[in-house]
N, C-alpha and C positions, 0 to 999 in steps of 0.2 A: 162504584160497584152496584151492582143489579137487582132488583127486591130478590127477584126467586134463587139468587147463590147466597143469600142472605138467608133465607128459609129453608135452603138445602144443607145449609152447617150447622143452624139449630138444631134441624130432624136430625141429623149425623150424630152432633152430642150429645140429643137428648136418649138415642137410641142403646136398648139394653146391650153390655155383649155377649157375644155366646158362649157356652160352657166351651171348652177344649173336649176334642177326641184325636182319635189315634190317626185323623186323616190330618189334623191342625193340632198340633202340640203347642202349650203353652211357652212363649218362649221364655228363657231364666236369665235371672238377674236382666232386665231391660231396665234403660236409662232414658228418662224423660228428656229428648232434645228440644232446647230454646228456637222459636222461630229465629230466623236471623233479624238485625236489627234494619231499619228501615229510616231511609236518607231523606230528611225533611227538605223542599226547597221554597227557597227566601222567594215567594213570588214576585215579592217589590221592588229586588234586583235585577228583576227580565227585561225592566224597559229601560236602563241605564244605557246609553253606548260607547265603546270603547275609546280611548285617549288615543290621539294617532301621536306616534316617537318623533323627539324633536331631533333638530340636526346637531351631531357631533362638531365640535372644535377641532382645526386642523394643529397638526404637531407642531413644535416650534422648529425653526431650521437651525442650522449647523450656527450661521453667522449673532440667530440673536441666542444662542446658548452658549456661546465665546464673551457675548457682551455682560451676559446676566451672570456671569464666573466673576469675569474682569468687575465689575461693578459692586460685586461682595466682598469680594479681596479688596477692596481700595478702601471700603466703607469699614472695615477690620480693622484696618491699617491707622483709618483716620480715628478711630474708635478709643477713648480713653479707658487706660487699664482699670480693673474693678478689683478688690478684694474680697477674699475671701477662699472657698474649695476651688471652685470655678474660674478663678481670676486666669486670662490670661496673659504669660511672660511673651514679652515681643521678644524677639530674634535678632540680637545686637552680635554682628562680626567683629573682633577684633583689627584693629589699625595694622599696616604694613611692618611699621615700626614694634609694634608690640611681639609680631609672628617670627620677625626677625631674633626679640630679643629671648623671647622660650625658644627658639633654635639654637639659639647660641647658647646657652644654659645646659639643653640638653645635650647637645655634643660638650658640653667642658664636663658634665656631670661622667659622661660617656667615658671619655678621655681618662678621669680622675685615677690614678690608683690608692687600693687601700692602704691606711696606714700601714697594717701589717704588713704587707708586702715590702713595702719602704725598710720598714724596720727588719724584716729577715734579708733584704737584698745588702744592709748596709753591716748586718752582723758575721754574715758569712763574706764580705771585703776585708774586716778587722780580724776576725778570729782565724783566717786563713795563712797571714804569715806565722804566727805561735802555731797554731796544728803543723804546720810543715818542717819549724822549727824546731820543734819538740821531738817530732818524728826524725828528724835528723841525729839528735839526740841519743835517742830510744836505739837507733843504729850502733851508734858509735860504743854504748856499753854494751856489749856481748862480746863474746868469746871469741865469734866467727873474727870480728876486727882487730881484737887484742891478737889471735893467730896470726893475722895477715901483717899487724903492722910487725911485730916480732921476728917474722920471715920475711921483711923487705927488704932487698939489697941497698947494705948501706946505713941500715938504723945501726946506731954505736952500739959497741959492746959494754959490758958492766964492765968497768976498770975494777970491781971487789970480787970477784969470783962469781956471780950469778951465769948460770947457763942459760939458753935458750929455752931451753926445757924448763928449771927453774922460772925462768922467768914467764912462761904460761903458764904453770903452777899456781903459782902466788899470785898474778895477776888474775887468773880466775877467781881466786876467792875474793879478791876485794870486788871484783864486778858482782858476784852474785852474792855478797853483801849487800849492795844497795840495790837488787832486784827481789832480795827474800826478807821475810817478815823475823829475823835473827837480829839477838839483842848484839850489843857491841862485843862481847866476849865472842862474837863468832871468828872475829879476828884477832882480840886480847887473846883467848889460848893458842894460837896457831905459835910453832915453834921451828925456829931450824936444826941442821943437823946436827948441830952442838949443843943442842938441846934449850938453847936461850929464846927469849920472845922473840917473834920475827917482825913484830909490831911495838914501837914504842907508846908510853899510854897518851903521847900527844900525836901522835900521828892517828891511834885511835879513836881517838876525840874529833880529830878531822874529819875522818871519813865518815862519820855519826853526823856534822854538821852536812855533810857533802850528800851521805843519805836524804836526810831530811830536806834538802833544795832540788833532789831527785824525783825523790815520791812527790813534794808540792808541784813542780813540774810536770811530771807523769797524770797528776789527777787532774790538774788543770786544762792539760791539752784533752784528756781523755772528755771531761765535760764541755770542750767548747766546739770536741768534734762531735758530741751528742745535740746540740744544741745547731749546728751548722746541717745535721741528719734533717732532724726534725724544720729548718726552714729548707731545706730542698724539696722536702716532701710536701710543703704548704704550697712553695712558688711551684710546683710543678702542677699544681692541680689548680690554681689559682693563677698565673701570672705567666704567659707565653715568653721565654727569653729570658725570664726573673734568673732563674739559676747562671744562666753563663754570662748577666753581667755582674753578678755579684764576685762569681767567679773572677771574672775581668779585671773587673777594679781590685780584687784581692793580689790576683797575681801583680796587678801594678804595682802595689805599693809592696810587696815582698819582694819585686828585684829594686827599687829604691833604697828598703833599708839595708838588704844584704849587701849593696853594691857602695854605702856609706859607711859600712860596716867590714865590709874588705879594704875598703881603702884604708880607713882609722888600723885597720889592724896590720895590714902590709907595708904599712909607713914609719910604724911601731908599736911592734909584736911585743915589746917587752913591757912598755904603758898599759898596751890596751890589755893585757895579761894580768898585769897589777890592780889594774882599776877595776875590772873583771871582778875578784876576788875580795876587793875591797867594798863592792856591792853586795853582797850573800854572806859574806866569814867575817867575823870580828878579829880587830888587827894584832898580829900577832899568833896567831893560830893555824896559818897555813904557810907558814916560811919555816923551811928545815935545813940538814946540812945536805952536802951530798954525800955521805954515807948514810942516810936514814933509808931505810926497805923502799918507800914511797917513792923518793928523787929515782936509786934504782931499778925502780919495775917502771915509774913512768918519767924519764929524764924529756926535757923540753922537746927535743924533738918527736916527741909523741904527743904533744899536746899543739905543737903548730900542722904536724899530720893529720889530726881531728881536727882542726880549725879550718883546713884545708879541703877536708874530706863532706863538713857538714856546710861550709859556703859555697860548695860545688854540687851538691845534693840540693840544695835551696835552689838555688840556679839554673840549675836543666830541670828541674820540675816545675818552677815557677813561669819560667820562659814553657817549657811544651803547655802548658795552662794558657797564658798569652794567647800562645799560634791557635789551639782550637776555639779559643771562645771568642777569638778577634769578632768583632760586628762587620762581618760579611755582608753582599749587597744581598745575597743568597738568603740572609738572616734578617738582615732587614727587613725584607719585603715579606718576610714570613711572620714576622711582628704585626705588620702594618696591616697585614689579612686576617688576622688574629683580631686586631682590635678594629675590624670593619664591624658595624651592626648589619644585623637582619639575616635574611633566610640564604642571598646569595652569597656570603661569606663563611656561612655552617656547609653551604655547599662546595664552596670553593677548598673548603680545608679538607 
């Protein structure tokens, strides 16, 4: 900078200023601005001269980037496991033999059925012939059959005076004695037209026992048809085909016993009648004359009628059970889709 701009800024600042008038107004509130600041330079760095740029490395190619993979993978490999967080586990496959044997595992696991299942498929084969048995039973005391057999061409007449008529009469009441909650006086008062008991007090006593093998019967079948409900309901929601082989094998073994059990009885109706009564009645308690009301209203031929009527009721319903739940090839293969795994079997069905 120059002496005389040096003595031209001194006279400047040392110079008075002038008062303000109306042609130069004072200006208000002014703010003293800071020179701006000023960029010193490093002289010592002027004669420095610049670094010239060295040559860049060329990129690696395809083939040695395949080799420098391969060569870490192998060096892993050859690399002894470490413990600790960090430890690496190698990657050990299973033997042919071993993949073999968890397959076969899991198809038998597959396969398995549950016990339950088992157990309700195997209780509704047993409890099937007594429910039907029963139910054959439950037929033959009612009124509708005492009608029909009383009206059949050919049933004997009372050699004592009983009518037809009579004999629905009276024979109603002893059925709906052992269908009603009536003590034994329901038949002790009953009287004929001469006004004498129409029941002797052992013939009374009979049919009280005869009751009580009734009702045990009656509630028996009733709970093992509630029990045979309840596994149809289980295999049906659990077990494809559970109900109709349980079914199956039920009806099998109801025409076996029935069909051993007509024979025994057709061969000798009068044994198997005795021995019948000698299993449920103590002896001596159900042999009477043939003048007692009982002989009567039900003389033998109404009890090989019944015998007749409940081994032929067993028989066409245990056989039409057979023909529907036979194991079709139709059923088979409906099985065998069923117990396919995975997602094209949930589709197929």
């Amino acid at each position: 900078m120059s002496e005389n701009s040096k003595n031209q800024d001194s006279a400047n600042s040392g110079a008075q200023v002038p008062a303000p008038s109306k042609k130069n107004p004072a200006p208000v509130d002014a703010v003293p601005v800071d020179p701006a600041p000023r960029i010193k330079i490093d002289e010592s760095a002027e004669g420095e001269p610049m670094r010239p740029a060295t040559k860049l490395r060329p990129l690696p190619s395809d083939e040695e980037i395949a080799a420098s993979l391969a060569k870490s993978v192998s060096e892993s490999n050859e690399r002894p496991a470490t413990s600790g967080k960090n430890a690496e586990v190698p990657l050990v496959l299973p033997s042919a033999e071993e993949v073999a044997r968890r397959q076969a595992s899991m198809d038998k696991a597959a396969n398995t059925k549950p016990v339950l299942t088992r157990v309700f498929q195997v209780l509704i084969a047993v409890f099937y012939p007594i429910v039907l048995l029963v139910l054959s039973i439950r037929l033959v005391t009612s009124s509708v059959f005492l009608w029909i057999e009383y009206h059949r061409p050919g049933f004997p007449a009372d050699t004592f005076g009983f009518t037809t008529d009579d004999r629905v009469t009276y024979g109603s009441y002893t059925v709906d004695y052992l269908l009603n909650f009536a003590s034994p006086r329901y038949l002790g008062d009953l009287v004929n037209t001469l006004g004498k008991p129409l029941f002797l007090d052992r013939e009374v006593g009979h049919m009280a026992d005869v009751k009580s093998v009734i009702v045990l019967a009656f509630l028996t079948g009733l709970v093992l048809a509630i029990v045979m409900v309840i596994g149809m309901v289980y295999l049906r929601q659990r077990s494809q085909g559970g109900i109709r082989r349980g079914l199956f094998a039920g009806s099998i073994a109801t025409l076996a016993l029935i069909i051993v059990l007509g024979v025994f009885a057709v061969t000798g109706w009068e044994e198997f009648f005795t021995e019948f009564h000698r299993i449920f009645f103590a002896a001596g308690t159900w042999t009477f004359y043939t003048d007692d009301t009982l002989i009567r209203l039900f003389p033998s031929e109404f009890w090989m009628d019944a015998g007749i009527f409940i081994g032929a009721f067993v028989l066409v319903v245990a056989s039409l059970t057979l023909a529907f739940t036979w194991p079709t090839k139709e059923r088979r293969q409906a099985v065998a889709k069923a117990k396919r795994p995975g997602r094209r079997a949930a589709a197929e069905q």
